[in-house]
N, C-alpha and C positions, 0 to 999 in steps of 0.2 A: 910295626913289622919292618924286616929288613929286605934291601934289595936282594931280588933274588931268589926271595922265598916263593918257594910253591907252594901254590893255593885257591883256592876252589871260590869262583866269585858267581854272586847272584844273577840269572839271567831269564829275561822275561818269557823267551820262546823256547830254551832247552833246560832251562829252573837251573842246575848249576854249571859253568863252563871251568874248566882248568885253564889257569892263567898264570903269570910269575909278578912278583911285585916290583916295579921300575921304584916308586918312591911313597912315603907316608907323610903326611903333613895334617895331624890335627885326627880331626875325624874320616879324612878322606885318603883313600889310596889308589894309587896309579896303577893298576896293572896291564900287562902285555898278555892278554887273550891266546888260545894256542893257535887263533886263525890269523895272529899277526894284530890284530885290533888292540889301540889302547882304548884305557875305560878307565874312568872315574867313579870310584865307586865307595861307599860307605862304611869304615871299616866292621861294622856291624853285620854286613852282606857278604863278609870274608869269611872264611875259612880254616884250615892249615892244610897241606892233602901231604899224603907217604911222598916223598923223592921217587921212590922207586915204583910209583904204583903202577904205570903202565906196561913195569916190562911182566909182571906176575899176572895172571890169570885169575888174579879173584883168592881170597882166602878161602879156606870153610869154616872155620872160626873167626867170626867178625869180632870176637874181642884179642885178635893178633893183630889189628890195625892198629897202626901208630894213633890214628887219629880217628874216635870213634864220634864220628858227625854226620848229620842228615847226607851232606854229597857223599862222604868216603863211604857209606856204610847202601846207598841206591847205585853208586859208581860199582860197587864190588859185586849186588847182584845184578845188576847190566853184564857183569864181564862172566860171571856165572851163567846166567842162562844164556848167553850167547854161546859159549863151549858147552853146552847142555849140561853142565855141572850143579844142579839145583838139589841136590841131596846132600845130606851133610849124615855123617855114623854117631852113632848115639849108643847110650846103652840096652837099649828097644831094639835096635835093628836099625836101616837105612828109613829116616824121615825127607818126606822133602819142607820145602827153604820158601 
């Protein structure tokens, strides 16, 4: 992984945190937490997340994610039911999500 990159790292008390990657070395990568915190962590426990995930409000089709993975895909209904947007159009009519 390159510096820089955003991406969604393993965390024990919130399961996955947004972080950016300061450096790679092996199995292990450096990332910078979005509370400021570095973390070492496994590149196995990494991620990729969308650049632009937090300025959107959540997709309604979770396969318009850049990146279809356990965080990006609980990140995107977190940001959904928070704007009460838990419905998605079908050809049935309004299902909810």
């Amino acid at each position: 992984m390159r510096h820089g990159t955003k991406v969604w790292v393993h965390d024990r008390d919130s399961a996955w945190i947004p972080a950016e990657v300061l450096e790679s070395s092996g199995k292990n990568v450096t990332v910078a937490t979005a509370s400021g915190n570095k973390v070492i962590a496994l590149l196995e426990n990494v991620f990729p997340r969308d650049a632009d995930e937090d300025e959107h409000g959540g997709v309604e089709d979770m396969t318009r994610l850049a990146y279809l993975n356990e965080p990006g895909v609980l990140y995107n209904l977190r940001k959904r039911y928070v704007l009460n947007d838990i419905y998605v159009s079908s050809s049935e009519g309004i299902i909810g999500i």
